[in-house]
mmCIF file of the N, C-alpha and C atoms, coordinates in Angstrom:
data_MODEL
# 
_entry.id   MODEL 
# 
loop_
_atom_site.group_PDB 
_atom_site.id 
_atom_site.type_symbol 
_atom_site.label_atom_id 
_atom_site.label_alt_id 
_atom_site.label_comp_id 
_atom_site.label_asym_id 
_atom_site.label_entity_id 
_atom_site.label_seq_id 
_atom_site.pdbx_PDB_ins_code 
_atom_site.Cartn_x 
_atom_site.Cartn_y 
_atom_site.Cartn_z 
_atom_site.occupancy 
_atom_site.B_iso_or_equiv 
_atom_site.pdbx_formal_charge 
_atom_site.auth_seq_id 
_atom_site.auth_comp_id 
_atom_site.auth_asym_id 
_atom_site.auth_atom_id 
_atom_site.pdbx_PDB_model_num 
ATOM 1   N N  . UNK A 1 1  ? 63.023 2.698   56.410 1.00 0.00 ? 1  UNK A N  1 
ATOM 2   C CA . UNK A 1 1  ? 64.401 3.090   56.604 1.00 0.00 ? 1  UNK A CA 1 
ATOM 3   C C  . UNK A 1 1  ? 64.970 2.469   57.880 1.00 0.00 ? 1  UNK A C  1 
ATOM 4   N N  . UNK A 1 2  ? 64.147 2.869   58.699 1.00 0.00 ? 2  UNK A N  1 
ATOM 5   C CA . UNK A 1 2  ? 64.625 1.900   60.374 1.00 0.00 ? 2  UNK A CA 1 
ATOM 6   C C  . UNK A 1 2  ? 64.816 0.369   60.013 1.00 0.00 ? 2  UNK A C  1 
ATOM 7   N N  . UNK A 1 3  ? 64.108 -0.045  59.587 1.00 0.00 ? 3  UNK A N  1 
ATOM 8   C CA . UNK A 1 3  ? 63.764 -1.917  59.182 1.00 0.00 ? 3  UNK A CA 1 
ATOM 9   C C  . UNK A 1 3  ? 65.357 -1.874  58.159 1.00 0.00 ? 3  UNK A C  1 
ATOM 10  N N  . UNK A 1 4  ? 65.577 -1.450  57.603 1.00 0.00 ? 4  UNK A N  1 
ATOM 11  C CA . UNK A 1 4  ? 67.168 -1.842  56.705 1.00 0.00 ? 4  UNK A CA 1 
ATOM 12  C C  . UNK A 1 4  ? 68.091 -1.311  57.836 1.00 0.00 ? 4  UNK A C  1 
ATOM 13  N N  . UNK A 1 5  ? 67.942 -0.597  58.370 1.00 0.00 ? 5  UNK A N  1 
ATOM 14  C CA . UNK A 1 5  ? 69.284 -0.200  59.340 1.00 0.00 ? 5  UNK A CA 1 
ATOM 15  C C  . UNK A 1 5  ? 69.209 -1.296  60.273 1.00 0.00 ? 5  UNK A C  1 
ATOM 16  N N  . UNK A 1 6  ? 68.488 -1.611  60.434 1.00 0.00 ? 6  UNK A N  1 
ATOM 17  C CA . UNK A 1 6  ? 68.285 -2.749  61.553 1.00 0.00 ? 6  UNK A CA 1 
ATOM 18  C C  . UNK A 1 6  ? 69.022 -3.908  61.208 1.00 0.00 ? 6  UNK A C  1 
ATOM 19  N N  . UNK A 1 7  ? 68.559 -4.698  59.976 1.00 0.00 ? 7  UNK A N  1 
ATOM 20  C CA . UNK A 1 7  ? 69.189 -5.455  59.102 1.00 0.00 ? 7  UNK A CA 1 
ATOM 21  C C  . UNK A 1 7  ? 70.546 -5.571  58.920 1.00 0.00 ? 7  UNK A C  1 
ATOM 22  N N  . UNK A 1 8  ? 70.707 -4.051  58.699 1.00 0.00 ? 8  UNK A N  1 
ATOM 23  C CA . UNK A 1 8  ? 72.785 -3.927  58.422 1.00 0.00 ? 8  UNK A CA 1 
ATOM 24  C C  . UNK A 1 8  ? 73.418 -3.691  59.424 1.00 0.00 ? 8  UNK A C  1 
ATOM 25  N N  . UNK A 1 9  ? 72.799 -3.451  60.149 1.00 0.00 ? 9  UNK A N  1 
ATOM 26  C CA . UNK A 1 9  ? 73.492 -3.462  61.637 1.00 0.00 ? 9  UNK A CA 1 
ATOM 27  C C  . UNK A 1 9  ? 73.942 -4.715  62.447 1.00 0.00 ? 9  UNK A C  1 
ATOM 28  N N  . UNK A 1 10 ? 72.965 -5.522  62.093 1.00 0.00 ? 10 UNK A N  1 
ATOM 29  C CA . UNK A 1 10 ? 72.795 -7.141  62.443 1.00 0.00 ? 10 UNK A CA 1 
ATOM 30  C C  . UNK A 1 10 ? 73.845 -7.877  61.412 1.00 0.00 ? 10 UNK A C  1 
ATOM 31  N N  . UNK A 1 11 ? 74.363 -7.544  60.631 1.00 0.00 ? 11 UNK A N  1 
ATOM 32  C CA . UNK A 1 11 ? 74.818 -8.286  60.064 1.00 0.00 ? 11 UNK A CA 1 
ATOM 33  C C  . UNK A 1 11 ? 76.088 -8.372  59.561 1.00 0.00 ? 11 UNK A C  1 
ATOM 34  N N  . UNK A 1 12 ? 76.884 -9.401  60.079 1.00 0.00 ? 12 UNK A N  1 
ATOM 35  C CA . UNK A 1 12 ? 78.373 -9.604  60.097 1.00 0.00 ? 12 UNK A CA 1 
ATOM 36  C C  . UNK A 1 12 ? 79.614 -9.002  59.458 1.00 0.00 ? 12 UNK A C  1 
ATOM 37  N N  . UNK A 1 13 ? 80.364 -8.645  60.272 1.00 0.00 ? 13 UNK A N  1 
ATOM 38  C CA . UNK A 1 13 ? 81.399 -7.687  59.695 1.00 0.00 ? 13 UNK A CA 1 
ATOM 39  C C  . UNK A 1 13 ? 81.984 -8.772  58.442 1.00 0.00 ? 13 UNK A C  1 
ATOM 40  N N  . UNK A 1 14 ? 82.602 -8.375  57.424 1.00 0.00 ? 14 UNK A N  1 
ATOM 41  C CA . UNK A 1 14 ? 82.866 -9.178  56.458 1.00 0.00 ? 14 UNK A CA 1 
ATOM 42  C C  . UNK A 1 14 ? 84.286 -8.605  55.936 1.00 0.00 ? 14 UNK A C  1 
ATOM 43  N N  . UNK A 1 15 ? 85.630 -9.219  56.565 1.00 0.00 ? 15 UNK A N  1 
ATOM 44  C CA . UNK A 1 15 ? 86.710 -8.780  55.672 1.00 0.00 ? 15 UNK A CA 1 
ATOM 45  C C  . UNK A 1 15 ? 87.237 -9.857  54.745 1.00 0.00 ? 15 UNK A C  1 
ATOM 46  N N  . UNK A 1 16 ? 86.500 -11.006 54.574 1.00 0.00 ? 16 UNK A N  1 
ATOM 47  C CA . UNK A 1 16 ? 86.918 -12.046 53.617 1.00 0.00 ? 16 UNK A CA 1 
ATOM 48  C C  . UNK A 1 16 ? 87.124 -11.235 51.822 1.00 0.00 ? 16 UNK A C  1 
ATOM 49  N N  . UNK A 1 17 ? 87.309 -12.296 50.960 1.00 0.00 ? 17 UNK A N  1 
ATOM 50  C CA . UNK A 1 17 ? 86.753 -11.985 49.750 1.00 0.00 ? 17 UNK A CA 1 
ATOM 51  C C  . UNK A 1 17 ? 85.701 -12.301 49.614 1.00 0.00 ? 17 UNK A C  1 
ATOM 52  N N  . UNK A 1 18 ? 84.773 -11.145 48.570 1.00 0.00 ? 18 UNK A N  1 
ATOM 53  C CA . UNK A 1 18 ? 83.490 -10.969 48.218 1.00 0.00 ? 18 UNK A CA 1 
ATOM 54  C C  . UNK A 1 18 ? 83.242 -11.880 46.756 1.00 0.00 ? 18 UNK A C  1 
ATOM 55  N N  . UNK A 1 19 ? 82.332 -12.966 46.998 1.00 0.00 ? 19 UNK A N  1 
ATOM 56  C CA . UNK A 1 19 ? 82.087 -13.752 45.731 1.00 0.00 ? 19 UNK A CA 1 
ATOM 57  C C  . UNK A 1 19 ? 80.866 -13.201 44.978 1.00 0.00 ? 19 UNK A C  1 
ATOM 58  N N  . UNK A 1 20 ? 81.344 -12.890 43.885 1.00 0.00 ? 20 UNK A N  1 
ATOM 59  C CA . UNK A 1 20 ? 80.575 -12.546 42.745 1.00 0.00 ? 20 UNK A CA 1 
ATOM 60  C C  . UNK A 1 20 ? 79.006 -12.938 42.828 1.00 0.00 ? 20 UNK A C  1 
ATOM 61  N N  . UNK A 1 21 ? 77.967 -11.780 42.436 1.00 0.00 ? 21 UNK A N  1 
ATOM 62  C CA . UNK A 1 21 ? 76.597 -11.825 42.469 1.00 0.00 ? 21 UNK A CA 1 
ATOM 63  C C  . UNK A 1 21 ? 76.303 -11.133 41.305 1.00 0.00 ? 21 UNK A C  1 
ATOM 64  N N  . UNK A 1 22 ? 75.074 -11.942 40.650 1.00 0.00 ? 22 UNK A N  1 
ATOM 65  C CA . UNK A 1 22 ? 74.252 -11.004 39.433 1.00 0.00 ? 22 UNK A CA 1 
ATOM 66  C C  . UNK A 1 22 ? 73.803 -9.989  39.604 1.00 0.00 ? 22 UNK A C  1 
ATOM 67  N N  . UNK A 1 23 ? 73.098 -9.902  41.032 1.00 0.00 ? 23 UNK A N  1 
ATOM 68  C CA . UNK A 1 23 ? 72.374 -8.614  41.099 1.00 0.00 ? 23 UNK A CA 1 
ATOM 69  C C  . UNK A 1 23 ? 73.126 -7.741  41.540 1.00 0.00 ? 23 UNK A C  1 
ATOM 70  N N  . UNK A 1 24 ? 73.147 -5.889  42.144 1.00 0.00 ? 24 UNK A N  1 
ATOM 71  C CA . UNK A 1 24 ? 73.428 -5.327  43.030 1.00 0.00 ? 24 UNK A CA 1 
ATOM 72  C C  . UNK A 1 24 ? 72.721 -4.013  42.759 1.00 0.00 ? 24 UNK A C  1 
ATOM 73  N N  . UNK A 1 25 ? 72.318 -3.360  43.765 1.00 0.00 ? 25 UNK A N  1 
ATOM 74  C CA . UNK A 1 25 ? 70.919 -2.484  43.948 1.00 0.00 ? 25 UNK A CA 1 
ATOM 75  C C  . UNK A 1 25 ? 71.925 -1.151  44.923 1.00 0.00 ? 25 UNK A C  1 
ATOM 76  N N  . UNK A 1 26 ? 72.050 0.167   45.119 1.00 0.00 ? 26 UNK A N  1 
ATOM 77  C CA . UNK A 1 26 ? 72.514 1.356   45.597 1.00 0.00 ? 26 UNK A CA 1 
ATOM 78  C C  . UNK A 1 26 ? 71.720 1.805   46.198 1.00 0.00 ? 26 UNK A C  1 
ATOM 79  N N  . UNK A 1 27 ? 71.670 1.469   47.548 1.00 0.00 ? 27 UNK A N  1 
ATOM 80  C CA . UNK A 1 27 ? 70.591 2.401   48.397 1.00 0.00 ? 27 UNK A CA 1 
ATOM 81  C C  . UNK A 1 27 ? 71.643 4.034   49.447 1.00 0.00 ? 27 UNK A C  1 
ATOM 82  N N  . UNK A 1 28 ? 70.905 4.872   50.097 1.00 0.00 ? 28 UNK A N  1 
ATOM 83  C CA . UNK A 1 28 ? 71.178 5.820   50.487 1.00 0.00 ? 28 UNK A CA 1 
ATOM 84  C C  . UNK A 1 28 ? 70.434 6.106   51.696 1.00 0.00 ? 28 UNK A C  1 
ATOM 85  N N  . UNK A 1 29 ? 71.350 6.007   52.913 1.00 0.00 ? 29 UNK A N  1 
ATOM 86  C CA . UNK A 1 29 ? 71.239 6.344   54.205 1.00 0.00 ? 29 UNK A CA 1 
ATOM 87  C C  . UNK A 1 29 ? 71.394 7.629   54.562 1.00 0.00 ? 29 UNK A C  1 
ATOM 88  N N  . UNK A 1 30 ? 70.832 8.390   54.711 1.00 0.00 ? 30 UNK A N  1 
ATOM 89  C CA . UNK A 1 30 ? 71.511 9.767   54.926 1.00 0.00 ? 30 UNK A CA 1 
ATOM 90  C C  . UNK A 1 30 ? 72.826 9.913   54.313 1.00 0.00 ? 30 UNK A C  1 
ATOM 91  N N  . UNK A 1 31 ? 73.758 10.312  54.829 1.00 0.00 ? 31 UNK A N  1 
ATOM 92  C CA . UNK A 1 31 ? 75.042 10.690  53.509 1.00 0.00 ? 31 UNK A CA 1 
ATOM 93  C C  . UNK A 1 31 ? 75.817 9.291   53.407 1.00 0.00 ? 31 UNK A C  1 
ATOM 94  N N  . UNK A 1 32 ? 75.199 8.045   53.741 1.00 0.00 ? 32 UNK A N  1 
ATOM 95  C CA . UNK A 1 32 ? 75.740 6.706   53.667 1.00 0.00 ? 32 UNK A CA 1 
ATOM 96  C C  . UNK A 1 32 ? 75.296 5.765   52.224 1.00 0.00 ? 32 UNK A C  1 
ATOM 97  N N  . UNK A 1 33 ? 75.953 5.793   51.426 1.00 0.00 ? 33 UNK A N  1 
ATOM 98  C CA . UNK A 1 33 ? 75.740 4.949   50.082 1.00 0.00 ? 33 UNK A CA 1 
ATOM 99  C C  . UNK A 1 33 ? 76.600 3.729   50.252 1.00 0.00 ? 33 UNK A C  1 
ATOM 100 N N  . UNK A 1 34 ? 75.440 2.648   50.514 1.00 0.00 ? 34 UNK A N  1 
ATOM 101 C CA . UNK A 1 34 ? 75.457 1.203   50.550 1.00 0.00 ? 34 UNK A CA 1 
ATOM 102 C C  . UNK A 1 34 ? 75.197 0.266   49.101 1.00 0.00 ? 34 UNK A C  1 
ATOM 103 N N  . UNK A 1 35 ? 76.253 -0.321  48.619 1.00 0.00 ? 35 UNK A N  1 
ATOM 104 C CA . UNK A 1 35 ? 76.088 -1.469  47.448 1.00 0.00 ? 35 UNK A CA 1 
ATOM 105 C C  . UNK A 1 35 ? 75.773 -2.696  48.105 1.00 0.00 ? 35 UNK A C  1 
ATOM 106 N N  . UNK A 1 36 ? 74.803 -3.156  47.675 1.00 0.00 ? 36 UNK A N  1 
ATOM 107 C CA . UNK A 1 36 ? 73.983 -4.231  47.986 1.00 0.00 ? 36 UNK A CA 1 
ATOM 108 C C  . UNK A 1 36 ? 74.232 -5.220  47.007 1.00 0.00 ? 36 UNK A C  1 
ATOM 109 N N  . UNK A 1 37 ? 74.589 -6.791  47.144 1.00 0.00 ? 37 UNK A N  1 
ATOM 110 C CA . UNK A 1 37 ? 75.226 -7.373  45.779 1.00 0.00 ? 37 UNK A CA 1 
ATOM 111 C C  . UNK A 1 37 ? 74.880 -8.588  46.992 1.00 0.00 ? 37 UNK A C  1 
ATOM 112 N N  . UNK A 1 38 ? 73.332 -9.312  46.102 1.00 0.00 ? 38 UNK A N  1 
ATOM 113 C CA . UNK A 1 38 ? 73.052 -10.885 45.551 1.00 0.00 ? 38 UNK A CA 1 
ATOM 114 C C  . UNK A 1 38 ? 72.546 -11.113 44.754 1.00 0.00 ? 38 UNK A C  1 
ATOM 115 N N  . UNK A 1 39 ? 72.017 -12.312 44.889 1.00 0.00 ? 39 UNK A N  1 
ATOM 116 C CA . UNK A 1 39 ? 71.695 -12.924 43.743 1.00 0.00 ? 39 UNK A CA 1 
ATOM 117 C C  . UNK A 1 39 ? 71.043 -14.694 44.889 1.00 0.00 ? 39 UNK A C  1 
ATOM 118 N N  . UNK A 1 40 ? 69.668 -14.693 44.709 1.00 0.00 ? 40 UNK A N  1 
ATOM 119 C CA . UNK A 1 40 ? 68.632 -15.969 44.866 1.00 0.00 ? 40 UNK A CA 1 
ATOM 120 C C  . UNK A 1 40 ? 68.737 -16.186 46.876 1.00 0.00 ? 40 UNK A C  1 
ATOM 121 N N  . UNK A 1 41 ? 69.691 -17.688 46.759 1.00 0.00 ? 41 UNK A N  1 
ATOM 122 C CA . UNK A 1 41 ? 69.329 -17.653 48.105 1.00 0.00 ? 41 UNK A CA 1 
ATOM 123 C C  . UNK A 1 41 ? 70.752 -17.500 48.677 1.00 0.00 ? 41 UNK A C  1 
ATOM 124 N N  . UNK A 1 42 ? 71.839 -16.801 47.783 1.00 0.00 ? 42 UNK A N  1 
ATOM 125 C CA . UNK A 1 42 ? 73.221 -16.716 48.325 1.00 0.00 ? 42 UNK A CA 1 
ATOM 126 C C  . UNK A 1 42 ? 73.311 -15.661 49.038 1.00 0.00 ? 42 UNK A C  1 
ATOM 127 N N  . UNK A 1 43 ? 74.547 -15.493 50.260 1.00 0.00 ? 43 UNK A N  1 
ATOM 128 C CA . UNK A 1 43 ? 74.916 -14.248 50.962 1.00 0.00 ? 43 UNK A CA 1 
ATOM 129 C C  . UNK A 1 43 ? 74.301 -13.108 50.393 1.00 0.00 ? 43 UNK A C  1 
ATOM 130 N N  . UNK A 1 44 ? 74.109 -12.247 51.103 1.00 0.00 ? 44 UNK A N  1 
ATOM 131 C CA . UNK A 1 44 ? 74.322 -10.979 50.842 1.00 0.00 ? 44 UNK A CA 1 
ATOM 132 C C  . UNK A 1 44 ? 75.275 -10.293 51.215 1.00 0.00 ? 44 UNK A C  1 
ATOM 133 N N  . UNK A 1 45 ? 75.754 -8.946  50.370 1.00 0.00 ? 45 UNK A N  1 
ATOM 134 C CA . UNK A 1 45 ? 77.186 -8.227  50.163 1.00 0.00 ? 45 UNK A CA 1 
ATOM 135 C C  . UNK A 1 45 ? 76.488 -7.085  51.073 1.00 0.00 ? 45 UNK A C  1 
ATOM 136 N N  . UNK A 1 46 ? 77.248 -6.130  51.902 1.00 0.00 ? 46 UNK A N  1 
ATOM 137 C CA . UNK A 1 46 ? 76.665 -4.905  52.153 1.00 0.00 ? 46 UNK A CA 1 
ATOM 138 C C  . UNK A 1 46 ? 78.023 -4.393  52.073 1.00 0.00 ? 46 UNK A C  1 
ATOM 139 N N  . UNK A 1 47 ? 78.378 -3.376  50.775 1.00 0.00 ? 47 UNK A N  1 
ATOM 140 C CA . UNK A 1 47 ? 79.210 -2.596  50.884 1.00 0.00 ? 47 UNK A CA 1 
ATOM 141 C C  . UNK A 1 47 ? 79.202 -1.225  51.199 1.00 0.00 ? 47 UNK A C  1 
ATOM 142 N N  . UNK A 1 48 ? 80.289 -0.211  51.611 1.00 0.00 ? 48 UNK A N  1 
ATOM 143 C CA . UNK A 1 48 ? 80.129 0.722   52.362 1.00 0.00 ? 48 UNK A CA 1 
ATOM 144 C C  . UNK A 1 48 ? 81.281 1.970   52.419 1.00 0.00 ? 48 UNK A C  1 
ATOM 145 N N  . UNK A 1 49 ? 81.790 3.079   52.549 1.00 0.00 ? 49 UNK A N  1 
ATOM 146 C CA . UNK A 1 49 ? 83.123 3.448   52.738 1.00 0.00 ? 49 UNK A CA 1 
ATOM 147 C C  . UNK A 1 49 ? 83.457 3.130   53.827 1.00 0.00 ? 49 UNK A C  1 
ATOM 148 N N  . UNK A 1 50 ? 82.509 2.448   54.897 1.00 0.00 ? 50 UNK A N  1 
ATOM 149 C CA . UNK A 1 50 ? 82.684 1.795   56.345 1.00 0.00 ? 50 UNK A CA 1 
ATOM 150 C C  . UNK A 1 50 ? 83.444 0.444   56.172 1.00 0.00 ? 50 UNK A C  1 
ATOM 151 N N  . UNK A 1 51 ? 83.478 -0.072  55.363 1.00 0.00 ? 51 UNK A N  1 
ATOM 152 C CA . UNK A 1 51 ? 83.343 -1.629  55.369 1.00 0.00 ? 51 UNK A CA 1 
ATOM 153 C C  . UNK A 1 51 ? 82.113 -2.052  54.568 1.00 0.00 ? 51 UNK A C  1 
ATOM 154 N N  . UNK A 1 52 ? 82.866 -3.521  54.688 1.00 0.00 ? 52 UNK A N  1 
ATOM 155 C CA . UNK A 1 52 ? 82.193 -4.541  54.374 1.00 0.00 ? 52 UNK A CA 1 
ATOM 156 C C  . UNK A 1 52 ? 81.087 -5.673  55.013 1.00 0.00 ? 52 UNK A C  1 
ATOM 157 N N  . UNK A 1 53 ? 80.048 -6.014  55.001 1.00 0.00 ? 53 UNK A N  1 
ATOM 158 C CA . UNK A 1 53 ? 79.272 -6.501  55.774 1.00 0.00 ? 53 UNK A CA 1 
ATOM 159 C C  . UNK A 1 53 ? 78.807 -7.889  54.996 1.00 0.00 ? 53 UNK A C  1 
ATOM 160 N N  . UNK A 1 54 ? 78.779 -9.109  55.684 1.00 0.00 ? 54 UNK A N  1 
ATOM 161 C CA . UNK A 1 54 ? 77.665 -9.433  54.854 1.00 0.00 ? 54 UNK A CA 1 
ATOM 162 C C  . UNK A 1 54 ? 76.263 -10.564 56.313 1.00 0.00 ? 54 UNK A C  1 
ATOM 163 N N  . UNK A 1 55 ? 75.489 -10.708 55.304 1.00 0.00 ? 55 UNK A N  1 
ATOM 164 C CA . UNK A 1 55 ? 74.072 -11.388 55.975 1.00 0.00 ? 55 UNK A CA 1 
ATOM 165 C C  . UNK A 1 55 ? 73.438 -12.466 54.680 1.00 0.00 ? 55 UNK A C  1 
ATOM 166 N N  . UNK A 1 56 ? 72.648 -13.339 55.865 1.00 0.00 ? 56 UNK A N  1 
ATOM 167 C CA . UNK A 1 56 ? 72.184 -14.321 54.997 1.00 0.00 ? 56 UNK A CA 1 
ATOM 168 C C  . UNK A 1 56 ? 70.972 -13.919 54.366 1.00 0.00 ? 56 UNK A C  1 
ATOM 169 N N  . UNK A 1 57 ? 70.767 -14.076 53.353 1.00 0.00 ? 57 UNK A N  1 
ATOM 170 C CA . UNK A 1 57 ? 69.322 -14.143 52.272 1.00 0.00 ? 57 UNK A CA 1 
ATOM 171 C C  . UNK A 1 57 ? 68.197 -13.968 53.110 1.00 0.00 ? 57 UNK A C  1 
ATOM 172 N N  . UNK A 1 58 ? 67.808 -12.835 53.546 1.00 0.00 ? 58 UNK A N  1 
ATOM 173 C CA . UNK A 1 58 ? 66.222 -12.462 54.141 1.00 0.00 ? 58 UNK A CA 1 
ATOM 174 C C  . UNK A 1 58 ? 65.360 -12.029 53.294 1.00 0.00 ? 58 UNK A C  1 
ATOM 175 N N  . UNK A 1 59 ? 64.051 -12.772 53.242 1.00 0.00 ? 59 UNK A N  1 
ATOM 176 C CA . UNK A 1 59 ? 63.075 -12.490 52.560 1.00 0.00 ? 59 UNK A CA 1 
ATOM 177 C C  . UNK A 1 59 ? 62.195 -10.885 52.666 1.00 0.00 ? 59 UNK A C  1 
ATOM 178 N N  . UNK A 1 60 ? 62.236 -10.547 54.054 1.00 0.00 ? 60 UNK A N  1 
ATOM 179 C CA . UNK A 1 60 ? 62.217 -9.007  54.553 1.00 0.00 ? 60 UNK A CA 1 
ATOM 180 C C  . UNK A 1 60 ? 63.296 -8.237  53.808 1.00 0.00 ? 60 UNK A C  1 
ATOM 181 N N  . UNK A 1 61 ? 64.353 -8.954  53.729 1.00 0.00 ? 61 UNK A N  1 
ATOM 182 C CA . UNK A 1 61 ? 64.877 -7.798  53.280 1.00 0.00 ? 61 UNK A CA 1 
ATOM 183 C C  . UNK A 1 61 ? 64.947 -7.057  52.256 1.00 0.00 ? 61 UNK A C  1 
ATOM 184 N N  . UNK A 1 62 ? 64.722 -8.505  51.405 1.00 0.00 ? 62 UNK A N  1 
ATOM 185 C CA . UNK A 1 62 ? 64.313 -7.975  49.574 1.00 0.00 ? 62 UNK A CA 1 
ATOM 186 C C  . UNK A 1 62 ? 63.438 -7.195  49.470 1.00 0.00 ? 62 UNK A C  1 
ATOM 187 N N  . UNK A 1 63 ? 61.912 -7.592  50.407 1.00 0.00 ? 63 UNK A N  1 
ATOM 188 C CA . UNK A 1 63 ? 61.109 -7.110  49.897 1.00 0.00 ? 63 UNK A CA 1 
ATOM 189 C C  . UNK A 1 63 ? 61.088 -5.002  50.247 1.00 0.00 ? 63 UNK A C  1 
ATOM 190 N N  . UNK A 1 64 ? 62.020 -5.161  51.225 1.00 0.00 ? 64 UNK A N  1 
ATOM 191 C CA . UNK A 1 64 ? 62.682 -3.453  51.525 1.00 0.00 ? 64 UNK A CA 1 
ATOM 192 C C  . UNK A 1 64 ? 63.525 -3.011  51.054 1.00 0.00 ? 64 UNK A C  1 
ATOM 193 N N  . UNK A 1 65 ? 63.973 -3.681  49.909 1.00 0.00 ? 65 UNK A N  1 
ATOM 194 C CA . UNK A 1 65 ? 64.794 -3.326  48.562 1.00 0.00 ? 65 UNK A CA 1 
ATOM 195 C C  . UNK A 1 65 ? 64.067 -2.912  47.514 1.00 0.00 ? 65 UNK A C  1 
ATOM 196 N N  . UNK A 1 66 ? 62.845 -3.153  47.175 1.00 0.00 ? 66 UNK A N  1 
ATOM 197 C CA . UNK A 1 66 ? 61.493 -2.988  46.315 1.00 0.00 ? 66 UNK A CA 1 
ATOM 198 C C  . UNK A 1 66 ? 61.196 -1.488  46.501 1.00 0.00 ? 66 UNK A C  1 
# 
């Protein structure tokens, strides 16, 4: 749980438009529900009622999506 907060914390506020991904996975922070949306070695999406975030393709990170 610490190791993903770490991750989304690090990673860039994002008010652009969000380009379309195959995947997207719903994780849960304490009362924080994050949409997670990639797909291979493209951006990652971190959505939020906070905002929008995004970060580049970490191999850690997938595997703390598992």
């Amino acid at each position: 749980m610490e190791e993903i907060t770490r991750f989304i914390n690090e990673a860039t506020d994002w008010n652009k438009d969000i380009e379309p991904r195959n995947e997207s996975k719903v994780i849960e922070l304490g009362n924080l529900e994050i949409k997670v949306l990639f797909e291979s070695d493209k951006e990652i999406y971190l959505q939020s009622e906070k905002g929008t975030k995004m970060m580049k393709p970490e191999h850690e990170f997938f595997e703390l999506l598992k």
